[in-house]
C-alpha positions in Angstrom: 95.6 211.3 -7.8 95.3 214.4 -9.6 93.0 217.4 -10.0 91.6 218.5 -12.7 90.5 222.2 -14.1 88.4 222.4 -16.8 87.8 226.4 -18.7 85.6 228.0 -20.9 86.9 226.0 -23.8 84.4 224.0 -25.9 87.0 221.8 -27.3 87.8 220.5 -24.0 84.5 218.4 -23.6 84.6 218.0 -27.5 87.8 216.3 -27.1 88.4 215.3 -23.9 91.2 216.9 -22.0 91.6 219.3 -19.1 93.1 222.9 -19.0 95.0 222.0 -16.4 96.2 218.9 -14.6 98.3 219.0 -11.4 100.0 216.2 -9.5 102.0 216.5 -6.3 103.8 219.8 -7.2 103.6 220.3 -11.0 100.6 221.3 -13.0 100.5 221.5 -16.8 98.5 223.7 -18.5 97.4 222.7 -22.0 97.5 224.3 -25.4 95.7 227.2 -24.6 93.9 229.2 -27.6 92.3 233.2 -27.1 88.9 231.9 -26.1 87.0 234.0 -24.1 84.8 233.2 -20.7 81.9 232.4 -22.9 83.9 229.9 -25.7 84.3 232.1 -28.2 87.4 233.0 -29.9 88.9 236.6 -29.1 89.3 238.3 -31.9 92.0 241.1 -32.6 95.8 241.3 -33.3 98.5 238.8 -32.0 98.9 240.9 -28.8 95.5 240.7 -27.5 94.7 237.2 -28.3 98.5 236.0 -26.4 97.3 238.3 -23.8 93.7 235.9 -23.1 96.4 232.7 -23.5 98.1 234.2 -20.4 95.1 235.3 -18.4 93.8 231.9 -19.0 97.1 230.1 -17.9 97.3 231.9 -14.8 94.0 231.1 -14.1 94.4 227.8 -14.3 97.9 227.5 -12.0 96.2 229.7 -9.7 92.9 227.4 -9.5 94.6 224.7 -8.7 96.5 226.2 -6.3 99.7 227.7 -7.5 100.6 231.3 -8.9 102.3 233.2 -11.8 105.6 232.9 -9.9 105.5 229.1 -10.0 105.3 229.1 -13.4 108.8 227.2 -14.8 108.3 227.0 -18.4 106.0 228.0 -21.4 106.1 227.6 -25.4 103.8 229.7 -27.8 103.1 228.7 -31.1 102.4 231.4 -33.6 101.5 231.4 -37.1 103.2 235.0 -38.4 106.1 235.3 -38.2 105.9 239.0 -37.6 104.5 238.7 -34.5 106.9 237.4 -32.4 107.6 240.3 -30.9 104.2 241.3 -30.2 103.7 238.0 -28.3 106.9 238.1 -25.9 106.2 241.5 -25.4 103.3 240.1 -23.8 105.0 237.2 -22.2 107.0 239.7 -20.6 104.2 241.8 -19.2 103.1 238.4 -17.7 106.6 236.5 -16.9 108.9 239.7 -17.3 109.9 239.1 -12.9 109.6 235.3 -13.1 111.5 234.2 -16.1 110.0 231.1 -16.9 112.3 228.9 -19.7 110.2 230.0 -22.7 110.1 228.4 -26.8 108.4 230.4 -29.7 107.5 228.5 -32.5 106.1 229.5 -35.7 103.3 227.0 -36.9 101.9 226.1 -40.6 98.2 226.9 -38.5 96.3 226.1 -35.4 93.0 224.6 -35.5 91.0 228.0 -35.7 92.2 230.0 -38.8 91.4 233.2 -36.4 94.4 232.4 -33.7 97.5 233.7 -33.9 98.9 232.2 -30.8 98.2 229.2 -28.8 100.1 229.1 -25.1 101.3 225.8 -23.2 102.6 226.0 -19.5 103.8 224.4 -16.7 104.4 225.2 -12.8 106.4 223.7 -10.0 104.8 224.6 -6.6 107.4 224.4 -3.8 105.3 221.8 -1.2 
């Protein structure tokens, strides 16, 4: 069986999917946009909105049990180019003592024209 976590996200009820899903010692953590606690996108430059992605993933390993140091892989889409290294210089704040195997992809779009980044993760909890 596996538990669920669910986040301030209103595409989640809109289209059916968890934040988070873990089972036995992984959790995955969906595509994960800049929304903030009230479901509304953050808006500002690539750096802030990967910066909600992250505080939104750890939210969700840690809710269901598990902790920034679990964390075992992550891909971020992003739709400039340029902003690469704005965005792993935020991974790093977040990953920078865990180092997590990381992809960074550059994306025609995401579904809201105002992202710049979208964040997937997973964990591996030692049980």
């Amino acid at each position: 069986m596996a538990d669920r976590y669910r986040s301030a996200s209103p595409y989640e009820g809109l289209i059916g999917f968890s934040r988070a899903v873990r089972r036995g010692d992984r959790i995955v953590v969906s595509g994960t946009a800049p929304i903030d606690a009230n479901g509304e996108t953050v808006v500002g430059d690539a750096a802030t909105q990967a910066r909600r992605c992250f505080e939104i993933v750890i939210e969700a390993v840690e809710a269901l049990g598990g902790s920034r140091e679990d964390v075992v892989r992550t891909r971020m889409y992003i739709t400039e180019r340029a902003d690469w290294e704005a965005v792993t210089r935020v991974h790093g704040e977040f990953f920078g003592e865990v180092f997590p195997a990381a992809t960074l992809v550059v994306v025609k779009g995401l579904v809201d024209p105002r992202w710049r980044v979208e964040v997937e993760a997973e964990a591996m909890l030692e049980e």
